[in-house]
N, C-alpha and C positions, 0 to 999 in steps of 0.2 A: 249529890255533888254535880255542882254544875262546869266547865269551861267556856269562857266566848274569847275569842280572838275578833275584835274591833282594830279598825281598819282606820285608826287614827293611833295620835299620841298616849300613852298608856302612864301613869306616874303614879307605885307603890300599891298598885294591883286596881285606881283605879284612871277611868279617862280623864284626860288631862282638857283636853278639848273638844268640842264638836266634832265627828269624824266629818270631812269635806267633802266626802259625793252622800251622806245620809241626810234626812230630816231632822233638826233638831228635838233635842228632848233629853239624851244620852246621855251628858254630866250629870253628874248628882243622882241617877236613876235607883233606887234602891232595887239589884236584881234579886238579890239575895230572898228579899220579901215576897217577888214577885214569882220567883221560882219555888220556893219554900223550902231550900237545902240552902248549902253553904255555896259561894259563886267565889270562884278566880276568873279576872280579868286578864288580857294579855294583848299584847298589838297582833292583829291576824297575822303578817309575815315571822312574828315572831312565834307564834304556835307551830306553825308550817316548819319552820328551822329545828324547833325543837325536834319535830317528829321525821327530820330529816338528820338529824344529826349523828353522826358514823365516829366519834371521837374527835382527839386533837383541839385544833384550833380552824372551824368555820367560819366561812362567812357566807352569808345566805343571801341574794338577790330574785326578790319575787318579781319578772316582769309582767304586768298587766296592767292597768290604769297608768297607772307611775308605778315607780321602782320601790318595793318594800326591800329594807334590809336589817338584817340582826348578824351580832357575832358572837357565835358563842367558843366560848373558853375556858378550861378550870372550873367546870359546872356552872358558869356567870352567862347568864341569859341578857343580853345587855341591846335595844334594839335602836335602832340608827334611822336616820333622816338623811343617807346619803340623796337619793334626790334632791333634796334641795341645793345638793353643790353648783357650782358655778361651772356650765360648761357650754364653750361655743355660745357664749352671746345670750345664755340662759341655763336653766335650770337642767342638772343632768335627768329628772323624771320626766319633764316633759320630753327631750331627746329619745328616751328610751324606750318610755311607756307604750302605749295603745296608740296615742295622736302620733310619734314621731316615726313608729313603725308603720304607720300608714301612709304619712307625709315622705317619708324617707323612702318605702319599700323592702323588700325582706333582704338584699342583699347588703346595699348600704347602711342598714339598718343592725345586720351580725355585724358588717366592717366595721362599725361605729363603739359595739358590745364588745369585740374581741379585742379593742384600744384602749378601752375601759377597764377588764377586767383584770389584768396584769395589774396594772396602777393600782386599783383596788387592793388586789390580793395583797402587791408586796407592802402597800402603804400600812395595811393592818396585820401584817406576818399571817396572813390566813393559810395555813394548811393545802386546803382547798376550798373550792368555791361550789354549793350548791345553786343551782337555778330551779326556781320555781315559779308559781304564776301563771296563770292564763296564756303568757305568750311564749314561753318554755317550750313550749313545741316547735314553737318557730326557727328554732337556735338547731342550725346541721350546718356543720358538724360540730359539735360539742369544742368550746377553746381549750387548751391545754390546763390541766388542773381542774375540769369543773365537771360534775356531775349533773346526772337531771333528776331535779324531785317529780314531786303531782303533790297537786291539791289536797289527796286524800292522806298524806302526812300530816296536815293538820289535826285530822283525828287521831291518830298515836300521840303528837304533841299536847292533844287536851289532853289526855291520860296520862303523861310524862306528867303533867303539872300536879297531877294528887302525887304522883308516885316519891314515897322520901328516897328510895334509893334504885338507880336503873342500874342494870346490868348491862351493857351496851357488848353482843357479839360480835369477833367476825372473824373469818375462815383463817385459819393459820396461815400464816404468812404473807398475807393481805398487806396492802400500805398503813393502815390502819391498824394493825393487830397489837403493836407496842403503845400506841398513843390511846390504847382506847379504856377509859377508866371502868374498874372492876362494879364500881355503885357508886353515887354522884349525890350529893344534894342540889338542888338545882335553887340557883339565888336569879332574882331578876332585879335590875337595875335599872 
């Protein structure tokens, strides 16, 4: 069994489009054959989400190139194209991403993220917000509500995607402890 988290649009396990910083070839690819086991596809921030996911109602913002995001909910893996929103004159992934924290700098760059992410949150009843991504590190102090993934969530999210039922822990009396479902089927959207 294989996982890939591809870094484009994902549609019913498979890519929907050419991912936009790779070479073409990727639609239509038969992995399955090429790996010789059974393959699940998934959009890479949404792997990352999974394997970041603590219960409730998430919402995952991967900052690095542009902004990946997924929300997950009620076991529904369902992943988002907020980047493309309209912000400030353009696209909120370009503001946020890799170019805009570079153009912007790191302070103006969190002022920008910490404006952002309330909106975010309350627009989609999100719980809380994880941040992950390449530029995750950048983000001090942490905005209210949000946690910090790593990259290597994504590997537990490849595994969450075989698994028909998670257990998802966490310390008694955690903000999480009531919201966090006992075993899940995980649907992706």
């Amino acid at each position: 069994m294989a996982s890939i988290g591809a870094p484009g649009p994902v549609l019913h396990g498979k890519l929907f489009a050419e991912p936009p910083n790779l070479g073409p070839g990727w639609v239509g690819f038969d992995f399955a054959a090429a790996f010789a086991c059974p393959v699940k596809i998934i959009n890479d921030a949404a792997m990352q989400a999974l394997g970041s996911y603590q219960g409730g109602r998430m919402l995952y913002l991967g900052l690095g190139t542009g902004i990946g995001s997924t929300l997950i909910a009620e076991q529904v893996i369902v992943p988002m194209e907020l980047g493309a929103l309209r912000y400030r004159g353009g696209e909120l992934g370009r503001y946020l991403g890799r170019r805009g924290l570079a153009r912007l700098g790191r302070r103006a760059w969190q002022s920008a993220l910490e404006k952002v992410i309330p909106i975010l949150k309350a627009a989609l009843a999100a719980d809380y917000v994880f941040l992950g991504g390449g530029n995750a590190k950048h983000v001090d102090p942490l905005p209210p509500g949000c946690r910090r993934g790593h990259n290597r969530n994504a590997l537990l999210g490849g595994f969450r995607l075989w698994e028909h039922s998670v257990g998802v822990t966490h310390k008694p009396g955690s903000p999480d402890a009531e919201q966090a479902p006992a075993s899940c089927e995980w649907r992706q959207i």
